[in-house]
C-alpha positions, 0 to 999 in steps of 0.5 A, a space after each residue: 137605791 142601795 145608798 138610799 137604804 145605808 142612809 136611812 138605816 135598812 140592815 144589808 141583810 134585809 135589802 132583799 125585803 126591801 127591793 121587795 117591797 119597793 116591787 110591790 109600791 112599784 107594781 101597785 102605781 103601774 110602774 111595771 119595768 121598775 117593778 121587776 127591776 125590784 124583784 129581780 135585785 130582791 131575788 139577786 140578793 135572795 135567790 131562796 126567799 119563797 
């Protein structure tokens, strides 16, 4: 997802927002394991994020 995020130009500063947000996409279509699997890397890169 990472190489993903590179290509279309997300700023590696803000990958953390963007697991997050793929958490949330996740979450809503009932993909719950790939959902957490988002928030766990958003809170890997972000461990202070609220």
């Amino acid at each position: 997802m990472i190489a993903y995020a590179q290509g279309i130009g997300i700023n590696s500063k803000k990958y953390w927002a963007y697991y997050h947000t793929l958490g949330g996409i996740f979450r809503e279509n009932n993909l719950y394991g790939e959902a957490i699997e988002a928030y766990y890397q958003a809170i890997k890169i972000k461990p202070d994020f609220p």
